[in-house]
KOLVEXGU-950566 format. One record per residue (C-alpha): chain; residue number from 0; residue in three letters; z, y, x. Coordinates in Angstrom, 3 decimals. Example, Ala and Ser with C-alpha at 12.3 -4.5 7.8 and 13.67 -1.06 7.14 Angstrom:
BEGIN
  chain    n  res        c3        c2        c1
      A    0  ALA     7.800    -4.500    12.300
      A    1  SER     7.140    -1.060    13.670
This chain:
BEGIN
  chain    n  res        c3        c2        c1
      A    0  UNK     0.000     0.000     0.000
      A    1  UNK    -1.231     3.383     1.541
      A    2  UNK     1.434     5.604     2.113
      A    3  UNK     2.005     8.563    -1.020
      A    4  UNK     0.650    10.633    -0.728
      A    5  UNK    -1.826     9.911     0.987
      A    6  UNK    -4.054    12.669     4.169
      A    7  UNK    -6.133    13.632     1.293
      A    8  UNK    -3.750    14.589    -1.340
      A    9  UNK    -1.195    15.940     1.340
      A   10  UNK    -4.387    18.709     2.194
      A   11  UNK    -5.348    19.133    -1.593
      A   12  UNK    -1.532    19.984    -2.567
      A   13  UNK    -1.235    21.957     0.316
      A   14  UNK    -4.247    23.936    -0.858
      A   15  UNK    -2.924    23.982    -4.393
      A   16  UNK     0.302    25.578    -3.366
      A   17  UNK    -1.855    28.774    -1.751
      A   18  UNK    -4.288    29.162    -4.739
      A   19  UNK    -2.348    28.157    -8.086
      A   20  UNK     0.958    29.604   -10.077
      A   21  UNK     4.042    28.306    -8.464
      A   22  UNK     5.243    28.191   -12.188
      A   23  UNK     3.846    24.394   -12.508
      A   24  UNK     6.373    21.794   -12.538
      A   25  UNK     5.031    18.925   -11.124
      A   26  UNK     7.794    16.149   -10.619
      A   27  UNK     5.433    14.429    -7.781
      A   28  UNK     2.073    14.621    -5.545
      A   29  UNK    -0.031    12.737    -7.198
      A   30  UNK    -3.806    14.283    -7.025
      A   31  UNK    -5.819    12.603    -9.559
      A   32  UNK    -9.468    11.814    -8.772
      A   33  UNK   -10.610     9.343   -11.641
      A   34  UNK    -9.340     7.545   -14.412
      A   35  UNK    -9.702     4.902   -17.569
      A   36  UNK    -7.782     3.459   -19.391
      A   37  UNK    -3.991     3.082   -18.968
      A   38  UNK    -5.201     3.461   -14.797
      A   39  UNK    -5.399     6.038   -12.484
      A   40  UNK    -6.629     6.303    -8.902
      A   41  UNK    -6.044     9.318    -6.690
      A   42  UNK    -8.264    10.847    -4.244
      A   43  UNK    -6.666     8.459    -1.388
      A   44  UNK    -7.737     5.391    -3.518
      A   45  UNK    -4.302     4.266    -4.835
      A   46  UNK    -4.045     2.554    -7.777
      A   47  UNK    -1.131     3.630   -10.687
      A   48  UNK    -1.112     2.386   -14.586
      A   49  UNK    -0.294     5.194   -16.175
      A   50  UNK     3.049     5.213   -18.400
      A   51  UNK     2.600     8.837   -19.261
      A   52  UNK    -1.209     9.586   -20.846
      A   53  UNK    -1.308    13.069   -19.605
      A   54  UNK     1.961    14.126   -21.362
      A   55  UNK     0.562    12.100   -24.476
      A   56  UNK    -2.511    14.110   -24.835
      A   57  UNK    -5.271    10.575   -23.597
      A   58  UNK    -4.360     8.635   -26.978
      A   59  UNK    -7.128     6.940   -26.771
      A   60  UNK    -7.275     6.087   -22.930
      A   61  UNK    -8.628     7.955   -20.217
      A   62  UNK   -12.669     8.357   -20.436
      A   63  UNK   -12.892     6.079   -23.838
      A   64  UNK   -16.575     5.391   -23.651
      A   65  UNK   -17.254     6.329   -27.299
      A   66  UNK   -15.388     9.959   -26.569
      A   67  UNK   -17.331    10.061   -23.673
      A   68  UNK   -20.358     9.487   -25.332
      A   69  UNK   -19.525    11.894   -27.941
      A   70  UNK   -19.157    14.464   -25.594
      A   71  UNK   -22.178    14.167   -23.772
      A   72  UNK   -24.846    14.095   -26.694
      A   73  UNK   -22.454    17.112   -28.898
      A   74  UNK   -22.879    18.651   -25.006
      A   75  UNK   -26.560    18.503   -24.976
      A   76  UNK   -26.798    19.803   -28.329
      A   77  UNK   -24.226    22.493   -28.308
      A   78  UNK   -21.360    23.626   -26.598
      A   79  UNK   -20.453    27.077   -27.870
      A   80  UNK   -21.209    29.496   -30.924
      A   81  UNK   -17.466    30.884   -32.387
      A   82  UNK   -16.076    29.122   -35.331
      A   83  UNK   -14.716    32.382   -36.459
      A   84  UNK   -17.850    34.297   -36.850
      A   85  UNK   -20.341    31.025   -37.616
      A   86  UNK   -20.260    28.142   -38.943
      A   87  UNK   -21.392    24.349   -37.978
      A   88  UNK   -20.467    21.450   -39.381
      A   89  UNK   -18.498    19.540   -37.041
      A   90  UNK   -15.842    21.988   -37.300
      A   91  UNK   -15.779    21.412   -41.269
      A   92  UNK   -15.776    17.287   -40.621
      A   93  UNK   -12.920    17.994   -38.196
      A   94  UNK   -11.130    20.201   -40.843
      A   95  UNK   -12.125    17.602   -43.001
      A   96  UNK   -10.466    14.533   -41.585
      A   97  UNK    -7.002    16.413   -40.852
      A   98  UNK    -7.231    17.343   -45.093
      A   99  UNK    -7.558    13.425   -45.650
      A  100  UNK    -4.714    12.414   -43.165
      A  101  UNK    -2.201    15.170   -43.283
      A  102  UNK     1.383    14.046   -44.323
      A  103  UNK     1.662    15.823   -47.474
      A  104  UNK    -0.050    15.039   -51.222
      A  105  UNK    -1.603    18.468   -51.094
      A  106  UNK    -4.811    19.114   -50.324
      A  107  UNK    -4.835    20.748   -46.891
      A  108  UNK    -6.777    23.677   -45.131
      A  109  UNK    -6.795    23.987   -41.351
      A  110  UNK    -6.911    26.510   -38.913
      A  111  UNK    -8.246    25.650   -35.326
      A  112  UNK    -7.016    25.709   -31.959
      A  113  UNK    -7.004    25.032   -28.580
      A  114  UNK    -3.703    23.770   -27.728
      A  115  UNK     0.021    23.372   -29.149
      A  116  UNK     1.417    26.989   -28.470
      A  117  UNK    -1.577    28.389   -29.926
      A  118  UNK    -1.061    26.311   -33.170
      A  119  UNK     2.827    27.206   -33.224
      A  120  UNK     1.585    30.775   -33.084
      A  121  UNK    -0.689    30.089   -35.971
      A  122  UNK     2.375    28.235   -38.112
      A  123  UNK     4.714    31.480   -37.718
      A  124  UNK     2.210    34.136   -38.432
      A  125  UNK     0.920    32.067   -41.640
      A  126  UNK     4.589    31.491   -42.770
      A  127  UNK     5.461    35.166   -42.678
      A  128  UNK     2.401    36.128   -44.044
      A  129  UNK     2.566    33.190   -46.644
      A  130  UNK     6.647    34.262   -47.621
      A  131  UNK     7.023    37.771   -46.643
      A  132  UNK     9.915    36.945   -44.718
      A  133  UNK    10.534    37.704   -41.475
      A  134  UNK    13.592    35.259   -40.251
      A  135  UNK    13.026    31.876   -38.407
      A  136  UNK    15.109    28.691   -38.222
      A  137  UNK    14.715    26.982   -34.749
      A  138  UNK    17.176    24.110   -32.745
      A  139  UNK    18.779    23.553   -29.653
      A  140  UNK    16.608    21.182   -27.317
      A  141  UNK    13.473    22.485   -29.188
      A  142  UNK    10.012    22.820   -27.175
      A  143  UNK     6.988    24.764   -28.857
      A  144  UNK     5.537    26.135   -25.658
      A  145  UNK     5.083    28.764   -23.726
      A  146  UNK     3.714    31.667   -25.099
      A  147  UNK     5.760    34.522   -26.080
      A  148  UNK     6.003    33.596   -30.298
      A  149  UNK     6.127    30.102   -29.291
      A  150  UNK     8.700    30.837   -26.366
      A  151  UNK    11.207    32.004   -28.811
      A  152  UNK    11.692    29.033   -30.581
      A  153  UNK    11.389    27.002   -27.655
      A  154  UNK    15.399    26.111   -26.761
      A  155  UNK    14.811    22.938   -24.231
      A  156  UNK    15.823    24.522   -20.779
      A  157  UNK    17.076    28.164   -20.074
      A  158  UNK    14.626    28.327   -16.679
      A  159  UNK    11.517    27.721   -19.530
      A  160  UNK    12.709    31.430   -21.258
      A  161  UNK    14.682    33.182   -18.030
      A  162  UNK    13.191    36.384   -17.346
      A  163  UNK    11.305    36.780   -20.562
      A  164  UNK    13.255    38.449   -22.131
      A  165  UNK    13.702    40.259   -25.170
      A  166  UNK    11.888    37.580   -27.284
      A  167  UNK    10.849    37.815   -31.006
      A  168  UNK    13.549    38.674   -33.206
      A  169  UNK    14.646    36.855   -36.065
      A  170  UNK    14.742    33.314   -34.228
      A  171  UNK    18.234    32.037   -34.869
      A  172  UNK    18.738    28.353   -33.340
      A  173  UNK    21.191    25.659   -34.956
      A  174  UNK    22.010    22.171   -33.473
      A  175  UNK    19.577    19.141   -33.562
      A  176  UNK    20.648    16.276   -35.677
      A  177  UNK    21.029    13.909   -32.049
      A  178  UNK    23.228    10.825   -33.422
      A  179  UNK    24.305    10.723   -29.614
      A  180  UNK    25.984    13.912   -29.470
      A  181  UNK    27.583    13.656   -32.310
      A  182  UNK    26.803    16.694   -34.493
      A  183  UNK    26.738    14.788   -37.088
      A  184  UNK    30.811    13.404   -36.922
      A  185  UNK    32.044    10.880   -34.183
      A  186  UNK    30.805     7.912   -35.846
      A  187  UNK    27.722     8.595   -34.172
      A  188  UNK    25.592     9.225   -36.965
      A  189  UNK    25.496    10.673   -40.078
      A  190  UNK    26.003     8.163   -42.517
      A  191  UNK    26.375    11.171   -45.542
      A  192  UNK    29.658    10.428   -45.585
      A  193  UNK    30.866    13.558   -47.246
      A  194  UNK    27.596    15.541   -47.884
      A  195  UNK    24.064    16.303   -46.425
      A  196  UNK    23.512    16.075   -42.810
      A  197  UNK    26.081    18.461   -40.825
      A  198  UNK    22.792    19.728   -39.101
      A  199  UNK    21.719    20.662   -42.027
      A  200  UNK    24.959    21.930   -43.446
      A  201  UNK    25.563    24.002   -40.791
      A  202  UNK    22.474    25.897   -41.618
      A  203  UNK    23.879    26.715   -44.725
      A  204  UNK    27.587    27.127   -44.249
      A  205  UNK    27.729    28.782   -41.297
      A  206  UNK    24.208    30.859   -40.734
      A  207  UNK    23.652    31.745   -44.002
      A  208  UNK    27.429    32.359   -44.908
      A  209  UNK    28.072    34.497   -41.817
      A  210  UNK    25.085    35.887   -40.073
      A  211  UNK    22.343    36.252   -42.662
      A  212  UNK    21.116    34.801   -46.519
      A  213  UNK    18.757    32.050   -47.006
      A  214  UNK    16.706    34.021   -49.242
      A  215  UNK    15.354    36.247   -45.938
      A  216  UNK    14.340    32.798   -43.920
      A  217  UNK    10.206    32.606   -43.849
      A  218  UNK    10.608    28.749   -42.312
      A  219  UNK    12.339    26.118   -40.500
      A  220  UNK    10.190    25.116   -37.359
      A  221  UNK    11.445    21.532   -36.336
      A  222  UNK     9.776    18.571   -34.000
      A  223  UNK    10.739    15.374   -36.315
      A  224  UNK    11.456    13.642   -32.759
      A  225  UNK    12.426    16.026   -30.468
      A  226  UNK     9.804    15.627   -26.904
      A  227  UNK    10.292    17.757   -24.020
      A  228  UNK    14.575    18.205   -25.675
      A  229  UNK    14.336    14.238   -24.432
      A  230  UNK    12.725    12.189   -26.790
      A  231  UNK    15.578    12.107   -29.364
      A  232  UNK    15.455    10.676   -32.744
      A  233  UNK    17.231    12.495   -35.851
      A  234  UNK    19.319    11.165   -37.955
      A  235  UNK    18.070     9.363   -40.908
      A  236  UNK    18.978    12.136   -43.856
      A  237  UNK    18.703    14.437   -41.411
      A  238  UNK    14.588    16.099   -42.478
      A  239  UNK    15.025    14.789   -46.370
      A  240  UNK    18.092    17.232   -46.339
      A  241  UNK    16.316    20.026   -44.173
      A  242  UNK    13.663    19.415   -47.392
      A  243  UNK    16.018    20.271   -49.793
      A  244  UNK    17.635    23.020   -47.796
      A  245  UNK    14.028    24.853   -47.820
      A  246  UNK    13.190    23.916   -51.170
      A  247  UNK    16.293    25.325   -52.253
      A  248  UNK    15.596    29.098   -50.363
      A  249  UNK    11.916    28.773   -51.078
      A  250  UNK    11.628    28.435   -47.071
      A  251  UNK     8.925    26.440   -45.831
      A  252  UNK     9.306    23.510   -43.682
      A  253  UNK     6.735    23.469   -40.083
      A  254  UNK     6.711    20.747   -38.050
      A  255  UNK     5.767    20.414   -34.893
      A  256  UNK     3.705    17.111   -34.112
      A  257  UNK     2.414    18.038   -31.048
      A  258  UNK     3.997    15.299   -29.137
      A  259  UNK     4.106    13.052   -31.938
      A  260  UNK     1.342    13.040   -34.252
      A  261  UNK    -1.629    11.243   -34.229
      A  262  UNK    -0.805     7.907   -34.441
      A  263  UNK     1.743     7.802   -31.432
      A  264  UNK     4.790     6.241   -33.203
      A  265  UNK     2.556     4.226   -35.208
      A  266  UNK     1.968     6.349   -38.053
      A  267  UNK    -0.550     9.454   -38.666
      A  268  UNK     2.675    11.922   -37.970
      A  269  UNK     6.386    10.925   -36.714
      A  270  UNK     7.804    12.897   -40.243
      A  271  UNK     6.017     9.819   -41.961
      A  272  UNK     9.068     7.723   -40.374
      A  273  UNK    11.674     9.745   -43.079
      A  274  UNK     8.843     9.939   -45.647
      A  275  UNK     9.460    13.744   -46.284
      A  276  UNK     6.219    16.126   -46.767
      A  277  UNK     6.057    19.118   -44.652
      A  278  UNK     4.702    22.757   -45.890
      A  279  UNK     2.650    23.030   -42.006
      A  280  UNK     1.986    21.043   -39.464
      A  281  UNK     1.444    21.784   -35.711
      A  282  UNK    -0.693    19.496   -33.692
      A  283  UNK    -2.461    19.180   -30.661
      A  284  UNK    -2.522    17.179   -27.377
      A  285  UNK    -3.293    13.310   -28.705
      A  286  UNK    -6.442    14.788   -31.480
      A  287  UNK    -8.997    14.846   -28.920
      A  288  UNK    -7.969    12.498   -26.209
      A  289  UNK    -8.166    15.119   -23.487
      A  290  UNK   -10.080    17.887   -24.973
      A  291  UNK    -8.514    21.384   -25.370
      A  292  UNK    -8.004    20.961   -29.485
      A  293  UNK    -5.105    21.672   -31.466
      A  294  UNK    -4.653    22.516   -35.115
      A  295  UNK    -2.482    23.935   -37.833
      A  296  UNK    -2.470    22.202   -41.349
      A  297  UNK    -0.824    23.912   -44.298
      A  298  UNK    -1.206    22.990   -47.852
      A  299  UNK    -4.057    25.023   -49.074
      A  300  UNK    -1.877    26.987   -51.461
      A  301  UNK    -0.058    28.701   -48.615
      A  302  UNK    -3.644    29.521   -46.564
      A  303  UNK    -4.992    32.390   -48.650
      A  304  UNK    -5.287    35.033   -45.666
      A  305  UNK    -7.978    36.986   -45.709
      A  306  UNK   -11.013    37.379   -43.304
      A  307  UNK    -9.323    38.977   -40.062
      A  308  UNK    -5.389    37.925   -40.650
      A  309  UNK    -6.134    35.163   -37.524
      A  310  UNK    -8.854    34.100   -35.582
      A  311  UNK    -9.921    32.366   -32.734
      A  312  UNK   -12.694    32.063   -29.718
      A  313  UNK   -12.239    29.072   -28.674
      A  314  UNK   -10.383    26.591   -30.820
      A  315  UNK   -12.470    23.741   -32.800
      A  316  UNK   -15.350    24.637   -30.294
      A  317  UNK   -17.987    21.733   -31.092
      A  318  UNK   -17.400    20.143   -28.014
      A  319  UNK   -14.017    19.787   -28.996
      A  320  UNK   -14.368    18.681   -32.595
      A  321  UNK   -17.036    16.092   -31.738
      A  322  UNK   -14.262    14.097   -29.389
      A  323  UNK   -11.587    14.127   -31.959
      A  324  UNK   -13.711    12.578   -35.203
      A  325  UNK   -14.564     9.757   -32.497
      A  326  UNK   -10.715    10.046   -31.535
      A  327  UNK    -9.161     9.919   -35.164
      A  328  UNK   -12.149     6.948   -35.788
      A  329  UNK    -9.968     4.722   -33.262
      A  330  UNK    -6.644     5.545   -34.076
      A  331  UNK    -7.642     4.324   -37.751
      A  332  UNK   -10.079     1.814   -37.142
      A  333  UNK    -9.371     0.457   -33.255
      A  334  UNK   -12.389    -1.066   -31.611
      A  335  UNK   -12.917    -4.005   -29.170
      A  336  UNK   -10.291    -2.535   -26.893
      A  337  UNK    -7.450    -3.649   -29.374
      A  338  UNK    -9.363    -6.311   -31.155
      A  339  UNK   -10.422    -4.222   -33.859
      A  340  UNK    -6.545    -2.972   -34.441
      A  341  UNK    -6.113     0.482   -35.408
      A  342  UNK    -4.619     2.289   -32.299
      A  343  UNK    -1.946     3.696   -34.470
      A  344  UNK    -1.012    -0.256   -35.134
      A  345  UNK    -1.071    -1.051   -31.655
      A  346  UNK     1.327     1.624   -30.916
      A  347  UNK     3.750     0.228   -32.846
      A  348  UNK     3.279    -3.039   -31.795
      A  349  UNK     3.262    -2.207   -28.087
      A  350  UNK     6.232     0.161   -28.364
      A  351  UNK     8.605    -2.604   -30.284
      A  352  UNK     7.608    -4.768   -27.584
      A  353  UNK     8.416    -2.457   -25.281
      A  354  UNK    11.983    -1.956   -26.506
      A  355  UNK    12.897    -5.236   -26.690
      A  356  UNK    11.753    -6.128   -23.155
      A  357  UNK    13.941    -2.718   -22.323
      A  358  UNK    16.876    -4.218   -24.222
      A  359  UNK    16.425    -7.221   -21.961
      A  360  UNK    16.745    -5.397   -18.898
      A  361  UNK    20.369    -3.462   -19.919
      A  362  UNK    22.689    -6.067   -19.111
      A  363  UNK    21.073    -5.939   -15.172
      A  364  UNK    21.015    -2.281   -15.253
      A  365  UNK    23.945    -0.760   -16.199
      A  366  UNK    22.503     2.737   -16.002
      A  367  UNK    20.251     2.142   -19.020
      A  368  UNK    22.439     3.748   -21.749
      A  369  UNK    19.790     4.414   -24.271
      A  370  UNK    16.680     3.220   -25.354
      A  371  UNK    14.681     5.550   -28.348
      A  372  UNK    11.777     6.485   -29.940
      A  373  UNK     9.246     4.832   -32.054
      A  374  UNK     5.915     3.279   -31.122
      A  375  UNK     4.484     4.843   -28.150
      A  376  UNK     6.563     7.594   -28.078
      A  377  UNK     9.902     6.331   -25.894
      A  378  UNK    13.062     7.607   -24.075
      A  379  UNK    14.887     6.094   -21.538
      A  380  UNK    18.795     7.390   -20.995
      A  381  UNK    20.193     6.927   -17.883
      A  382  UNK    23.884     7.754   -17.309
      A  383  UNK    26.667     6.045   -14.382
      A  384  UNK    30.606     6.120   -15.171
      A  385  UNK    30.397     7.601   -18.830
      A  386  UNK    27.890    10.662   -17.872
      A  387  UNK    24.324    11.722   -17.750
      A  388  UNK    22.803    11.021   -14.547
      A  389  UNK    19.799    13.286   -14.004
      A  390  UNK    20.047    12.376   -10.079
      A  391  UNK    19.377     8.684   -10.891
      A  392  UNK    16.290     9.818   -13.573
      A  393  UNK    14.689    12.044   -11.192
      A  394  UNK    14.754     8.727    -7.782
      A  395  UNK    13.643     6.552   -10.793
      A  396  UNK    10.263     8.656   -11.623
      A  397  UNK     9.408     9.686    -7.825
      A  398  UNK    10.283     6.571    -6.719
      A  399  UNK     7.828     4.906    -9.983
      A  400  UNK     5.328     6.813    -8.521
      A  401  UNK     5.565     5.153    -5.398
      A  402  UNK     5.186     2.095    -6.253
      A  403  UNK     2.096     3.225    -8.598
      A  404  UNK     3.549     3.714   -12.332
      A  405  UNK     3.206     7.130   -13.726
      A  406  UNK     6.190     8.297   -15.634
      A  407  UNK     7.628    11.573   -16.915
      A  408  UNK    11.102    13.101   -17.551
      A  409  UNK    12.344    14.238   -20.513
      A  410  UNK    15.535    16.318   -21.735
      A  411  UNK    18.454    16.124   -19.269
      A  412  UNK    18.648    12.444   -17.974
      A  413  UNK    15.909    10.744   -20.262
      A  414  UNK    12.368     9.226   -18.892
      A  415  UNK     9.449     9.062   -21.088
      A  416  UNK     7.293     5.794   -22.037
      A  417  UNK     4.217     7.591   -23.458
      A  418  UNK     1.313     5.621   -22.493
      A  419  UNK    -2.404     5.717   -24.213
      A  420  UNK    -2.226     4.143   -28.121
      A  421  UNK    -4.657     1.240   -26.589
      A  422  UNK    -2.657    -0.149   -23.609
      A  423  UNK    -2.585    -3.654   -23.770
      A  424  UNK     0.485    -6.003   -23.041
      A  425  UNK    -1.111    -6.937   -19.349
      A  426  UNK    -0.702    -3.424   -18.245
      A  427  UNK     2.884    -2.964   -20.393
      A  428  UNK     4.115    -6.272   -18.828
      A  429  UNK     2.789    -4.712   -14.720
      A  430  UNK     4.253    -1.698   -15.362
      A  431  UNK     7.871    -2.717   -16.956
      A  432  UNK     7.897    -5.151   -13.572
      A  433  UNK     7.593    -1.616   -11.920
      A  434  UNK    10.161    -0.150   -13.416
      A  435  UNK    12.509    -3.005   -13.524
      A  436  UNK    11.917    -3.188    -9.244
      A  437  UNK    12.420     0.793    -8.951
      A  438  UNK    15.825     1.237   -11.339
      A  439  UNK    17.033    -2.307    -9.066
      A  440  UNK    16.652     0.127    -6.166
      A  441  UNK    17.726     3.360    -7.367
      A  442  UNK    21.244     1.668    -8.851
      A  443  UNK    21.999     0.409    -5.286
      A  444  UNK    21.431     4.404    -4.079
């Protein structure tokens, strides 16, 4: 095994760190040349399977053939005209398909975007325009991006908003309904013992009791799993009650399914998990399997701005659009890849295997004090002598990379499983050996 990084990616990162914002966070040097699949080789030939899918943005694999092939021929047709001042029908059929798969009986319109941030940005500005209200409900771990609207109701890590400030007003953030850390009562979870979710009720007993009424609230933005805040899974009552809290102040109810829609816990969108309908829906990364493309879905009786209220230059280019109706084609219908199994299905297949070969592995690693998630979409706690132990997360990942799995972190102490929707049990069962070699090392220090 070639030392990593290898001559070629030591000059190309060396390069990198004269020409490109130091603001990047990248947890190691890998330099990417090519791709496909669940693999990746870098530009000094090593080999890696690929546990991470470009922060769950290559759902269907890298370079899927039929995306590929997509892309060239929409390419060679046309790459560019402006969705907001013409129109062309693959932007419709893309519009389209979100309408027919969006979590929420409705019928659905859909603004389009290029990434996650951008579709956040959309979410806010329709939900004030849509209420008239100006105040924002956001949580504690929350990531929206990076942007400045998007930035204020991100709440994941102080460094992500440090220096930015003031932010815009009217954000006020409330705990996340994390069974782990007990918000919800010291049984661990809610269980509704004595009411609705304590998440929930402390929306309503202490921030609308003390610091402002319900009645001025345009929205609740929420992730129904938590990503970048560490891949944590709510409580069970926890978005049926945030439901009924909005329904109950006429607030509307966003979620963002950046991370998790498009099939990667198995279904269209995580909030399908709780069955509870949203008002908007944020999505990006996974739609396009590696193509700038993100969206906003609202029911169409809340998208009634008129000609110039939002608009965009880029978003739902044709480019764009033509490798997310081949994308959305495989996460419902699969292909030879996955035996004809919907990728969706395969995620949840792959990801309960997954767990249970991680459950396996916890009485030899004591450091393993959490496993989460659903389908593709999992966490990995690690924690020595009753506490988190980011030290031990952070040797785990480099050291993953070393030995040629690509993994990310996640919240404090938590590493992501978030590999593309078509990985087959070969590559799961290579790259849990990995991990099961590197965690054996990193225990012993």
């Amino acid at each position: 095994m070639m030392t990593k990084p290898g001559p070629k990616a030591q000059s190309i990162v060396a390069r990198d760190a004269a020409a490109i914002s130091p603001s990047y966070t990248r947890p190691y040097p890998l330099v990417v040349e090519r791709a496909q699949g669940s693999e990746v080789w870098d530009v000094d030939g090593n080999h890696y399977i690929d546990f991470a899918a470009g922060i769950a943005v290559t759902s269907t694999g890298h370079c899927h053939p039929r995306v590929v092939k997509a892309i060239q021929e929409q390419a060679a047709k046309l790459i560019h005209i402006g969705g907001t001042d013409f129109y062309y029908e693959l932007q419709v059929k893309t519009a389209e398909e979100l309408d027919r798969i969006a979590p929420f009986s409705d019928d659905a319109r859909t603004f389009l975007t290029n990434s996650g941030a951008e579709s956040i940005e959309a979410a806010i500005k329709l939900a004030r325009w849509a209420t008239g209200r100006a105040r924002f409900i956001a949580f504690h771990g929350a990531f929206h991006g990076r942007t400045l609207g998007a930035l204020s109701f991100t709440a994941s890590k102080a460094i992500q908003r440090a220096g930015f400030f003031p932010m815009v007003p009217g954000v006020t953030h409330v705990p996340y309904a994390n069974p782990k850390k007990c918000v919800c009562g010291e049984l661990g979870s809610c269980h509704k013992l004595d009411g609705p979710c304590r998440s929930v009720a402390y929306i309503e007993d202490v921030v609308f009791k003390h610091m402002f009424p319900g009645e001025e609230v345009a929205a609740v933005l929420v992730e129904p799993i938590q990503g970048e805040g560490g891949y944590i899974v709510p409580c069970d009552c926890f978005l049926s009650d945030l439901r009924s809290l909005c329904d109950k102040y006429g607030m509307l109810l966003i979620v963002d399914e950046v991370q998790s829609g498009m099939g990667r816990t198995g279904k269209w969108f995580a909030i399908e998990h709780w069955g509870v309908e949203p008002d908007i829906v944020a999505i990006a990364k996974g739609i396009a399997s590696g193509m700038p493309l993100g969206a906003m879905i609202a029911r169409k009786g809340l998208m009634t701005w008129p000609p110039g209220a939002h608009g965009n230059t880029f978003g739902g280019n044709p480019i764009a659009c033509a490798a997310a109706l081949a994308t959305i084609d495989l996460i419902e219908n699969g292909d030879e890849i996955t035996g004809g199994k919907p990728y969706r299905k395969n995620a949840a297949e792959m990801g309960e295997y997954i767990v249970d070969a991680l459950d396996e592995m916890k009485p030899r690693h004591p450091s393993i004090v959490d496993v989460r998630g659903k389908g593709l979409m999992l966490g990995v706690e690690f924690g020595a002598d009753g506490q988190l132990a980011p030290d031990l997360r952070d040797r785990v990942v480099e050291s993953a990379f070393e030995r040629g799995l690509i993994v990310l972190p996640c919240g404090p102490s938590a590493m992501r499983i978030a590999p593309p929707l078509n990985i087959n049990k070969d590559l799961v069962d290579r790259g849990l050996i990995l991990f099961d070699q590197v965690l054996t090392e990193a225990e012993r220090g």
